[in-house]
N, C-alpha and C positions, 0 to 999 in steps of 0.2 A: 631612231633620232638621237642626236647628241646629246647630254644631258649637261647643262651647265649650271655650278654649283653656286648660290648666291654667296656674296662675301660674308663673313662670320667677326672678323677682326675690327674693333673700332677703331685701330692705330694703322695709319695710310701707310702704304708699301712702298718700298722704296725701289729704283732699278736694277742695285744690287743683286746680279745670278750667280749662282754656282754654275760650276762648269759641268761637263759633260759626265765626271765622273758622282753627279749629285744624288744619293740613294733613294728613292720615291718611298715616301712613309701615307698612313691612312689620313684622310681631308687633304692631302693633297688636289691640285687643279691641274690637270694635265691639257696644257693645247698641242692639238695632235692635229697633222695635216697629213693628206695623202696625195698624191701629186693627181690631176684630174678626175681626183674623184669629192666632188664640194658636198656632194650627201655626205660622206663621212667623214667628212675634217670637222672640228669643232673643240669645243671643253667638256674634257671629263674628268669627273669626281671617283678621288679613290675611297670606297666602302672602310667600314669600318672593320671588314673579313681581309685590307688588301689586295682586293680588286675591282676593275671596272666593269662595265657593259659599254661591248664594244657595237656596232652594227654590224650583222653576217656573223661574227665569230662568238659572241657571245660575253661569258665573264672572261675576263684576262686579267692573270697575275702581273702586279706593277710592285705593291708594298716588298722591300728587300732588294728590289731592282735598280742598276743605274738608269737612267734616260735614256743613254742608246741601249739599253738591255729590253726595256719594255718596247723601243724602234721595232728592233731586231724580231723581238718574239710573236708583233704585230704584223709585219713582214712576211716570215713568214706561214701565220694564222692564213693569211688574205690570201698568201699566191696559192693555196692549196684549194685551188677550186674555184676560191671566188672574183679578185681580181689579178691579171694579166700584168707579171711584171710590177707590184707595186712599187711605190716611193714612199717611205714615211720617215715623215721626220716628226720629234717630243722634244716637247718645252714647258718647263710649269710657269703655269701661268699665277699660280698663288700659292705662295710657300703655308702650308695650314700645320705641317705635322711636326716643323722642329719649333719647340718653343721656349722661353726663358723668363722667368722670376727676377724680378727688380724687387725687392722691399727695402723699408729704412728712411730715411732722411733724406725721399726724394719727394719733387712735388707731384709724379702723378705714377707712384706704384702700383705695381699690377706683373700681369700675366701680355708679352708679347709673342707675337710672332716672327721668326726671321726669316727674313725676306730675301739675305744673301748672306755671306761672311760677314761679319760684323765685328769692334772691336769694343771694348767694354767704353773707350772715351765717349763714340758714336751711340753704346747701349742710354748709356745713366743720358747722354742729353736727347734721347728719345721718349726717355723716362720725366722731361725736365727739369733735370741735374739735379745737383744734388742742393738742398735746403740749407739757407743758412747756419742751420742747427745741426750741419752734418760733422762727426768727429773726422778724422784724421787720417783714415784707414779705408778701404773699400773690401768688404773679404767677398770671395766666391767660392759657390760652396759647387763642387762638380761632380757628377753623376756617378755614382761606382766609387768617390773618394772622399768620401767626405771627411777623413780623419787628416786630412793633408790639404788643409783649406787656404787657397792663395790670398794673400795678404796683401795689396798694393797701397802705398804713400798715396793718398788721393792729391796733396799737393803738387806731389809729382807729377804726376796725371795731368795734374789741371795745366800745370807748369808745360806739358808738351814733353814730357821724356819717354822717347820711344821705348824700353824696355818695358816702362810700366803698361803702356795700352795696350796689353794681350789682348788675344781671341778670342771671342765669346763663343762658347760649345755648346750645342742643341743639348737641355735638360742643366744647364749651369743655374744657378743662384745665385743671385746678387746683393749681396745684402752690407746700407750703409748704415752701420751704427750712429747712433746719438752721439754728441759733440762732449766730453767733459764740459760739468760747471762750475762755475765759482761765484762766490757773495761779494758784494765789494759795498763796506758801509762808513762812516765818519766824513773825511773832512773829503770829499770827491764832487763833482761835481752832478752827475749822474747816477746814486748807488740806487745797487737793485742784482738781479744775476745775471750774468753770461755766459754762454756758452764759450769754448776752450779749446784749442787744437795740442794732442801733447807738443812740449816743449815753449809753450806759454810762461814767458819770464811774468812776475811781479808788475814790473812797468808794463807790459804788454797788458795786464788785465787793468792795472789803473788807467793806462788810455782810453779802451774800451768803456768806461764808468767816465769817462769827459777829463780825467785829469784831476789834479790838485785842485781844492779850491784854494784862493788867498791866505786861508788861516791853515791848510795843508801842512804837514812837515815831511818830507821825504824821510826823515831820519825817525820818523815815530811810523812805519809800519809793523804791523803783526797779524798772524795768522794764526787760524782756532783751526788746526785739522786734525781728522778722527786718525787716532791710533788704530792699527791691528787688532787690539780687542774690545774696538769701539769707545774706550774711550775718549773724550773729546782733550786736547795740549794745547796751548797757547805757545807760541813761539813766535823769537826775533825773523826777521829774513830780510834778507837782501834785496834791492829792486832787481838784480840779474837773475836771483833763485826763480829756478821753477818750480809754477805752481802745481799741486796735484787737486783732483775730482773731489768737490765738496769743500776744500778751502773756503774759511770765511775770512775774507783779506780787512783788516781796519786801519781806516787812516787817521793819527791824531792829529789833535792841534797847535801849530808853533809854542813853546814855551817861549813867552821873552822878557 
């Protein structure tokens, strides 16, 4: 009898296949058909040894296999004795064994399963995307390299820039860092912290805080950010300067 394997993934599948040349790994879900023979078509589950139980032939290697590889080797299992000329044809029916790491500053991190190619835009809004509080950057960390970890503009991304929506590769990681923050206190209308994407001018984070208030003066801002050896410098700046991580931005009030 067929053995069919219950689903394991809380995150719904998508119709996304690979193709024919897709490499069958363990938990995999193999629907396998034989042409006029409906006792043995069904869904089988790959072991955690990479392989199955088949009916008449027994355990069959599938893990390390393409799809027509396990066809072929079921093929010919069957015509040796048992069925006349068979027909088989393999399709998984649930992708279980390639899988990917979302962490970071998304709303629902975790552990997926891919279902077909997938591109990292399509991963993080499976993951759904990335949090307000997400920095600037999206890095993936990939399997075998991790000393050469891809760095993508997530603006870019979000932006639609086909360069930046690479591939997502069975065993990658994805991990969105925290957003930079900043303080923003005195004459604003809003003060309190914000998060930061780099190249956050001055004005950008006063917006952010609601703006000037009435007794606001553009021309009295200053910034309290930590030196190199920690310790804490006051300085003038610009509203075009950008801000850096930890900046406590103050706003005074008009002199009249």
């Amino acid at each position: 009898m067929a053995a069919t394997a219950s689903a394991q993934s809380s995150r719904p599948e998508r119709n996304t296949r690979f193709g024919a040349d897709y490499v069958v790994g363990h938990e995999d879900v193999l629907a396998i058909q034989v042409w006029n023979q409906p006792s043995l078509s069904g869904k089988y589950s790959v072991d955690a040894d990479g392989k199955l139980n088949f009916p008449l032939v027994g355990r069959v290697a599938a893990q390390g296999l393409t799809i027509d590889q396990v066809g072929e080797s079921l093929t010919k299992q069957l015509q040796a004795g048992y069925v006349k000329e068979p027909h088989v044809s393999v399709a998984v029916e649930q992708y279980r064994s390639r899988q990917i790491v979302v962490t970071g500053e998304v709303k629902e991190p975790g552990r997926y399963m891919m279902t077909g190619r997938a591109t990292l835009l399509e991963t993080l809004a499976q993951a759904g995307s990335p949090t307000p509080t997400a920095g600037s950057e999206v890095i993936v960390m990939r399997r075998g390299d991790g000393a050469n970890a891809i760095r993508v503009d997530l603006a870019a991304l979000e932006a639609g820039v086909l360069t930046n929506n690479i591939e997502v590769l069975d065993g990658d990681t994805i991990m969105v860092p925290k957003a930079e923050q900043v303080f923003v206190f005195g004459q604003v209308r809003s003060p309190g912290s914000y998060a930061v994407r780099k190249g956050t001018t001055i004005l950008q984070a006063l917006a952010l805080a609601g703006g000037l208030t009435d007794r606001g003066s553009p021309r009295r801002v200053r910034v309290v950010r930590t030196a190199a050896g920690g310790e804490k410098q006051e300085r003038k700046v610009g509203l075009q300067d950008a801000v850096q991580n930890g900046d406590s931005i103050i706003v005074e009030e008009r002199v009249f």
